[in-house]
N, CA, C and O atoms as a Tinker XYZ file with bonds, in Angstrom:
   288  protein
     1  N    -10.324000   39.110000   25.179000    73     2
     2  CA    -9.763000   38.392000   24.052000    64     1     3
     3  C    -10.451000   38.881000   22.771000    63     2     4     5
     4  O    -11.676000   38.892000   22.647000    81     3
     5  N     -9.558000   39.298000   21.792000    73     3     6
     6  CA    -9.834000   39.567000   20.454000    64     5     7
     7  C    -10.643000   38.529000   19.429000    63     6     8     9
     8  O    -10.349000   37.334000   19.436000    81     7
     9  N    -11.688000   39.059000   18.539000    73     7    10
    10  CA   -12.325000   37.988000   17.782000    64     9    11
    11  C    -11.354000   37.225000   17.090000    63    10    12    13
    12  O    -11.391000   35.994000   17.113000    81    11
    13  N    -10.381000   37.941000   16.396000    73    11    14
    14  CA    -9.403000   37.310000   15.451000    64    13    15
    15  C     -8.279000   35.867000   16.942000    63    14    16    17
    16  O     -7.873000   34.771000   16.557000    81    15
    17  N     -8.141000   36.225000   17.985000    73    15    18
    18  CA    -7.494000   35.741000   18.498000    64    17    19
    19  C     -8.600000   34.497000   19.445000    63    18    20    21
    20  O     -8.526000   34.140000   20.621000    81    19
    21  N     -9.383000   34.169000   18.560000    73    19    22
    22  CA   -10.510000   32.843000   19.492000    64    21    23
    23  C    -11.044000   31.829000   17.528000    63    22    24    25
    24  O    -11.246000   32.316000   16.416000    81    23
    25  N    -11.067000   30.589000   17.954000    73    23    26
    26  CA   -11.396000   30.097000   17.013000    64    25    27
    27  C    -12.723000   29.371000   17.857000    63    26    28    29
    28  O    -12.713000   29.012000   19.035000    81    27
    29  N    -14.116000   29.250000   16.659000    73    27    30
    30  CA   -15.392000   28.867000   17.167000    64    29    31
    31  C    -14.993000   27.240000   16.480000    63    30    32    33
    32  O    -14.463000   27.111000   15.376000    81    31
    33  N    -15.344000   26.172000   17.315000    73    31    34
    34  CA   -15.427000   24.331000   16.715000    64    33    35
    35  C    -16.827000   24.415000   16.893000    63    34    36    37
    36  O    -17.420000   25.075000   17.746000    81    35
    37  N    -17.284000   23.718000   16.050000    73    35    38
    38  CA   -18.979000   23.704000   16.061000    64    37    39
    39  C    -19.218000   22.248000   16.093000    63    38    40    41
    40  O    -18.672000   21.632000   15.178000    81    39
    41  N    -20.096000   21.368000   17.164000    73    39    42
    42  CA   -20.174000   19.808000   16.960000    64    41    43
    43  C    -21.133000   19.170000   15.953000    63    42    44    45
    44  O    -21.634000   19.955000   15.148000    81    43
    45  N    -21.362000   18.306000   15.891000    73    43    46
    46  CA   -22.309000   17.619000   14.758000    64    45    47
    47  C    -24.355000   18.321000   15.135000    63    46    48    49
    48  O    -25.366000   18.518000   14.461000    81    47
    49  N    -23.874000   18.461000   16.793000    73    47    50
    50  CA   -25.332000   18.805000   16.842000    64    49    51
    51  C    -25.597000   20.698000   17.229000    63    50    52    53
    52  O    -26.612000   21.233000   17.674000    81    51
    53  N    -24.443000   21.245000   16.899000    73    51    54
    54  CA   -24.351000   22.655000   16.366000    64    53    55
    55  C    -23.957000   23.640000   17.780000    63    54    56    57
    56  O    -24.055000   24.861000   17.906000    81    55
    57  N    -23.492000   22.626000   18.739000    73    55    58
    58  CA   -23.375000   23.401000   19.838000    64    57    59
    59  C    -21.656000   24.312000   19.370000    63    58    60    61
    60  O    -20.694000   23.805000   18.794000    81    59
    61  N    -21.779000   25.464000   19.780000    73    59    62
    62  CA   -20.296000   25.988000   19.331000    64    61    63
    63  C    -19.069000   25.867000   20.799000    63    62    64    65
    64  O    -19.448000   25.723000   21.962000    81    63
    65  N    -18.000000   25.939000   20.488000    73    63    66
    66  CA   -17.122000   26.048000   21.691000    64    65    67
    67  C    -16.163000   27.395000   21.004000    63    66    68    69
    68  O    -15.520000   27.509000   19.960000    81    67
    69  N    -16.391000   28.153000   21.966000    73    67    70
    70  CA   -15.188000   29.506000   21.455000    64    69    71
    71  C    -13.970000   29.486000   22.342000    63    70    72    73
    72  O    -13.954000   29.962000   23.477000    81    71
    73  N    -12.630000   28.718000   21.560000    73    71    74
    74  CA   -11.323000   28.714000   22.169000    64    73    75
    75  C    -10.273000   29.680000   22.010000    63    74    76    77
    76  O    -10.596000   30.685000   21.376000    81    75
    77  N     -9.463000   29.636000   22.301000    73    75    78
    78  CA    -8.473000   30.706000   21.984000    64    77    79
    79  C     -7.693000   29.641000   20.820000    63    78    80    81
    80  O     -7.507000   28.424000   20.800000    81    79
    81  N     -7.307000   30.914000   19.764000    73    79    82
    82  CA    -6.631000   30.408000   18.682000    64    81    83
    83  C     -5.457000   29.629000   19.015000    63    82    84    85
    84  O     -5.193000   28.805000   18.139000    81    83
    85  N     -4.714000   29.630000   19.949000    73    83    86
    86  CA    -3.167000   29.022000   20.388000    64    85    87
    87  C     -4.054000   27.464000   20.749000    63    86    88    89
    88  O     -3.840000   26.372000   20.224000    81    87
    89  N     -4.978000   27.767000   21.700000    73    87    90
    90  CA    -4.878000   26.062000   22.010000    64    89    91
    91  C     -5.655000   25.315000   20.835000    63    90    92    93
    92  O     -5.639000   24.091000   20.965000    81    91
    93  N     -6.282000   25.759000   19.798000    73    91    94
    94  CA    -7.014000   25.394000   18.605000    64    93    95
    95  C     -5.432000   25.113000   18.142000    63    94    96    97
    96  O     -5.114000   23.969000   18.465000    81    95
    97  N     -4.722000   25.589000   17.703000    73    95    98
    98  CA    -3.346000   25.142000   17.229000    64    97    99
    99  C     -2.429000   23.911000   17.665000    63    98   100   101
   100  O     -1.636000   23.288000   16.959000    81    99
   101  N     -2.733000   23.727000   18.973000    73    99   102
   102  CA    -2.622000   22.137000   19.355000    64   101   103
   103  C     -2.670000   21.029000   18.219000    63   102   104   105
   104  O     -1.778000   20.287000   17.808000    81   103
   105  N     -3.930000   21.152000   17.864000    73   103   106
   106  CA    -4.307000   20.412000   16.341000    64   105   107
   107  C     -3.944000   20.797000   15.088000    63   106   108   109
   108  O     -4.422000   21.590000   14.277000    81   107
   109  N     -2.798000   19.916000   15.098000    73   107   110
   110  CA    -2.034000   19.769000   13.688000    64   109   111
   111  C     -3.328000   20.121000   12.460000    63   110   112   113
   112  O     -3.191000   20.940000   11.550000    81   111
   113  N     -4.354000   19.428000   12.665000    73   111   114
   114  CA    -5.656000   19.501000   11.649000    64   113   115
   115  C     -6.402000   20.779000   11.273000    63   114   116   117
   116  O     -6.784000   21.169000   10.170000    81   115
   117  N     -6.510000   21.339000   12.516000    73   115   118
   118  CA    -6.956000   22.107000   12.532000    64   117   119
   119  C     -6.031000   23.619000   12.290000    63   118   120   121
   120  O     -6.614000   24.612000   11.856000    81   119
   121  N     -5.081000   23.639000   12.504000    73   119   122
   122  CA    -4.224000   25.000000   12.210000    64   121   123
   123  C     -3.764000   24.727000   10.676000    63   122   124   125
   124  O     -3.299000   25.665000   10.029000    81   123
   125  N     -3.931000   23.094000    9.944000    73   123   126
   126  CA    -4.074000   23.457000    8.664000    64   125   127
   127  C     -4.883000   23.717000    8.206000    63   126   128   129
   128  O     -4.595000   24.061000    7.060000    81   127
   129  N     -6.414000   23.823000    8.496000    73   127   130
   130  CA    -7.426000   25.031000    8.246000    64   129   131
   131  C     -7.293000   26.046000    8.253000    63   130   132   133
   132  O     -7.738000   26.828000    7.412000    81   131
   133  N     -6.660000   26.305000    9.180000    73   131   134
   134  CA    -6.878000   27.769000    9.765000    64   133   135
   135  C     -5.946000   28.501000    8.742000    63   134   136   137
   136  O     -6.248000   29.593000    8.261000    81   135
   137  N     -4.995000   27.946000    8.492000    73   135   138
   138  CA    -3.862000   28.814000    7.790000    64   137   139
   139  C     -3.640000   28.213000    6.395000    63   138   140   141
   140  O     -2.730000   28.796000    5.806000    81   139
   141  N     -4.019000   27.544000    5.924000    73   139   142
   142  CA    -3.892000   27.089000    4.396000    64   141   143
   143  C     -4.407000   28.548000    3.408000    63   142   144   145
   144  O     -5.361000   29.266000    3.707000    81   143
   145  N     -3.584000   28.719000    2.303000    73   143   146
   146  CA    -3.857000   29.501000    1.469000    64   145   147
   147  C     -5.050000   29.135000    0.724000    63   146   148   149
   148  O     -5.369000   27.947000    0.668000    81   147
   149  N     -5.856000   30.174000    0.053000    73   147   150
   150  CA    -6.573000   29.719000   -0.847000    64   149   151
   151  C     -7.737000   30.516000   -0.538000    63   150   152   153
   152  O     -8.427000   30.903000   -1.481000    81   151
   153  N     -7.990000   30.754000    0.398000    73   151   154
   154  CA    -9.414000   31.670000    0.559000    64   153   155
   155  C    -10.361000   30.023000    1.611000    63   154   156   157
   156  O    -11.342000   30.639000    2.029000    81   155
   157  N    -10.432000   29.463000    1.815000    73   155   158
   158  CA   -10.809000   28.735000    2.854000    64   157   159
   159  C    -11.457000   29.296000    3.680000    63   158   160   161
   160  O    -10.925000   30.113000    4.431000    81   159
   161  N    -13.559000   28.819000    3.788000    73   159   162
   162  CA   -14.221000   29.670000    5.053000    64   161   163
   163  C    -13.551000   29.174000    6.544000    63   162   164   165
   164  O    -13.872000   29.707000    7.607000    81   163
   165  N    -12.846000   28.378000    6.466000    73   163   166
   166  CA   -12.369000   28.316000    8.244000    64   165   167
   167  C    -11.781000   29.305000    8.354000    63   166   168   169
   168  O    -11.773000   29.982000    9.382000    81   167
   169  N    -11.004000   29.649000    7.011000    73   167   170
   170  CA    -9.634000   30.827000    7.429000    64   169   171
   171  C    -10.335000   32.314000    7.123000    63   170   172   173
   172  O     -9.850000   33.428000    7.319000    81   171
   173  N    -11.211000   32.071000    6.755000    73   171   174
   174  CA   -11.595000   33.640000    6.639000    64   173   175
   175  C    -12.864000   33.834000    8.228000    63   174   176   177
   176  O    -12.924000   34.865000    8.898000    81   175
   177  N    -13.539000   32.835000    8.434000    73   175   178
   178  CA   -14.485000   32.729000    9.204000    64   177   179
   179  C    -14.308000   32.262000   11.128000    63   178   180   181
   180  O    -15.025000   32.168000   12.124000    81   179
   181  N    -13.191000   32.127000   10.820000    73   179   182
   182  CA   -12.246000   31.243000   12.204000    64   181   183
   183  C    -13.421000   30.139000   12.411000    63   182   184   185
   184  O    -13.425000   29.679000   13.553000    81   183
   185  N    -14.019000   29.828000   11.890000    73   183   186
   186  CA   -15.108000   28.648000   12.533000    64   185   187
   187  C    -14.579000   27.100000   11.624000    63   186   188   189
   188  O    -14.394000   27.081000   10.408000    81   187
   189  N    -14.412000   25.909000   12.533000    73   187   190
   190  CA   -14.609000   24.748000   12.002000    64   189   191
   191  C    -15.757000   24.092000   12.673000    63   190   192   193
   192  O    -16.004000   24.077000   13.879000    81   191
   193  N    -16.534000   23.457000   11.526000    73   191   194
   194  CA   -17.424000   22.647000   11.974000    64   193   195
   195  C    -17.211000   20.802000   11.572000    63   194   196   197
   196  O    -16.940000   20.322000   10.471000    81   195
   197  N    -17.382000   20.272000   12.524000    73   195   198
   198  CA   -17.353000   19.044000   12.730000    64   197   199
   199  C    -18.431000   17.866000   12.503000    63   198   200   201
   200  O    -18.864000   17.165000   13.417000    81   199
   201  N    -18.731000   17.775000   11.394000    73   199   202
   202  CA   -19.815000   16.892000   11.027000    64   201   203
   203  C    -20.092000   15.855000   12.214000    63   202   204   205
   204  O    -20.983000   16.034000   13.044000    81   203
   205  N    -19.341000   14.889000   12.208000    73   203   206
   206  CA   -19.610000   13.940000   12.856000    64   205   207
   207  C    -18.935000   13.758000   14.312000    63   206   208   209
   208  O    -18.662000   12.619000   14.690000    81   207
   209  N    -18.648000   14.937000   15.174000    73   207   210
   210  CA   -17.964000   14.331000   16.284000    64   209   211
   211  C    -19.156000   15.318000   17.415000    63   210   212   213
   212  O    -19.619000   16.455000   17.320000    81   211
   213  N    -19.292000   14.369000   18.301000    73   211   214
   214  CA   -20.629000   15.267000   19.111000    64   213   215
   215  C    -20.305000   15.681000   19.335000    63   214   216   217
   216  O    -19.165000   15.892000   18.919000    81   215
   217  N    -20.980000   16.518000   20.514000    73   215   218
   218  CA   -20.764000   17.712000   22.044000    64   217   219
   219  C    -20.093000   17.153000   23.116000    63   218   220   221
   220  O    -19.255000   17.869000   23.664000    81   219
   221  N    -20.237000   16.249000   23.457000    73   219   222
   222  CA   -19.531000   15.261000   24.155000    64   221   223
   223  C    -17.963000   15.174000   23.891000    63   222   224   225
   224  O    -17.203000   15.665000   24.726000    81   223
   225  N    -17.665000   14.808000   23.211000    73   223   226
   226  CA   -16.355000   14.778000   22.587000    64   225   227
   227  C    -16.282000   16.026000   22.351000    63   226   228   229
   228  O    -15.802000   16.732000   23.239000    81   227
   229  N    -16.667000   16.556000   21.282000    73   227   230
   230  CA   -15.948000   17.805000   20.891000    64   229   231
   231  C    -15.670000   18.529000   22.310000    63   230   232   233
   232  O    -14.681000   19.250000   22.179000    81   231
   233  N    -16.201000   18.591000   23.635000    73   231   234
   234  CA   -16.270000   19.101000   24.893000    64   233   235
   235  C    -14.361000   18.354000   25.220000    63   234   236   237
   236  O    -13.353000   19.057000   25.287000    81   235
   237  N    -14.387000   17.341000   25.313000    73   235   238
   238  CA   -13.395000   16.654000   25.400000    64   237   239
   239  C    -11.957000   16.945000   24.682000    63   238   240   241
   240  O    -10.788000   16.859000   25.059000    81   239
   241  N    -12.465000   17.250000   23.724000    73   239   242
   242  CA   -11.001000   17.886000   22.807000    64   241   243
   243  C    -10.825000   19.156000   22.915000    63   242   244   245
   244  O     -9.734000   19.509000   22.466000    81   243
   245  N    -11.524000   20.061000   23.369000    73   243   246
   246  CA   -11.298000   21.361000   23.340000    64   245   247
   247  C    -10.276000   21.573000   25.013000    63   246   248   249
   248  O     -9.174000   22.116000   24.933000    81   247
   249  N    -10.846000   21.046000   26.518000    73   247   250
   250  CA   -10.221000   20.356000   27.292000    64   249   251
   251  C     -9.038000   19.794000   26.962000    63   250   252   253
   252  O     -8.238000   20.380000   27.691000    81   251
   253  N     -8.456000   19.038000   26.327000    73   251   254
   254  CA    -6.828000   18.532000   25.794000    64   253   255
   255  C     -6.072000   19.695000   25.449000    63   254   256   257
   256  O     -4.945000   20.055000   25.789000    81   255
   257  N     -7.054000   20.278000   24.597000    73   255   258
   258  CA    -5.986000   21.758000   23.827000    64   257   259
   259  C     -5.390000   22.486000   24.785000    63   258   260   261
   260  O     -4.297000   23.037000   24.656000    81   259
   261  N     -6.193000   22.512000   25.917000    73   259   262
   262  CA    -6.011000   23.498000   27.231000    64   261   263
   263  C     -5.133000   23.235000   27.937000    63   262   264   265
   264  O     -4.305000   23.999000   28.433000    81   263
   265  N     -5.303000   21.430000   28.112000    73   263   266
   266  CA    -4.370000   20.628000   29.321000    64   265   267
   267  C     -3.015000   20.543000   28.321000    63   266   268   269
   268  O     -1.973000   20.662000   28.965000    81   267
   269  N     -2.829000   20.361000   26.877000    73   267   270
   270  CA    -1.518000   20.379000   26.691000    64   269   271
   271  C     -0.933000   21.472000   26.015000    63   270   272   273
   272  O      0.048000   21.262000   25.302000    81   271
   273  N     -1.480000   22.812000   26.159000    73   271   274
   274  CA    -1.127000   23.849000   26.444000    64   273   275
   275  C     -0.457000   23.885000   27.585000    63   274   276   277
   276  O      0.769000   23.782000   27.594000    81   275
   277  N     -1.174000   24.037000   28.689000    73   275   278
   278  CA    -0.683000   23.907000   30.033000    64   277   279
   279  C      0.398000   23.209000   30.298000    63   278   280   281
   280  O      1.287000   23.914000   30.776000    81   279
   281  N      0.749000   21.783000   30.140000    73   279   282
   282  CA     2.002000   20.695000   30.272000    64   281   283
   283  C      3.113000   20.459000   29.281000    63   282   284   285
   284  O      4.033000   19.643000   29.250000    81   283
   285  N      2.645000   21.658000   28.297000    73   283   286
   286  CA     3.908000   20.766000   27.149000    64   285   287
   287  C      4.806000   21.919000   27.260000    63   286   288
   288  O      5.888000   21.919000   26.673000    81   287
């Protein structure tokens, strides 16, 4: 898998998760990072970081992206 084709989520306590850009797109929120005009470091950097949502969770949502990839 290509760098451009993986997006890094980073949790509040800095652990990273490297997904593939399609299931990062799951999130309405997040693919308006990714792709909003303007020069934006998510969109130049593929990285979002998540102040406040742990490892725990953030573990948890990255898992959904996958499972409704998979089912939808």
């Amino acid at each position: 898998m290509k760098k451009e084709d993986t997006v890094k989520l980073i949790s509040a306590e800095g652990f990273e998760f490297v997904i593939s850009k399609e299931a990062a797109m799951v999130s309405q929120t997040i693919r308006n990072m990714l792709t909003s005009p303007g020069g934006f470091a998510e969109t130049e950097h593929g990285e979002v970081t998540f102040p406040e949502i742990s490892t725990t969770i953030l573990e948890k949502i990255c898992q959904y992206f996958y499972w409704s990839l998979q089912y939808s």
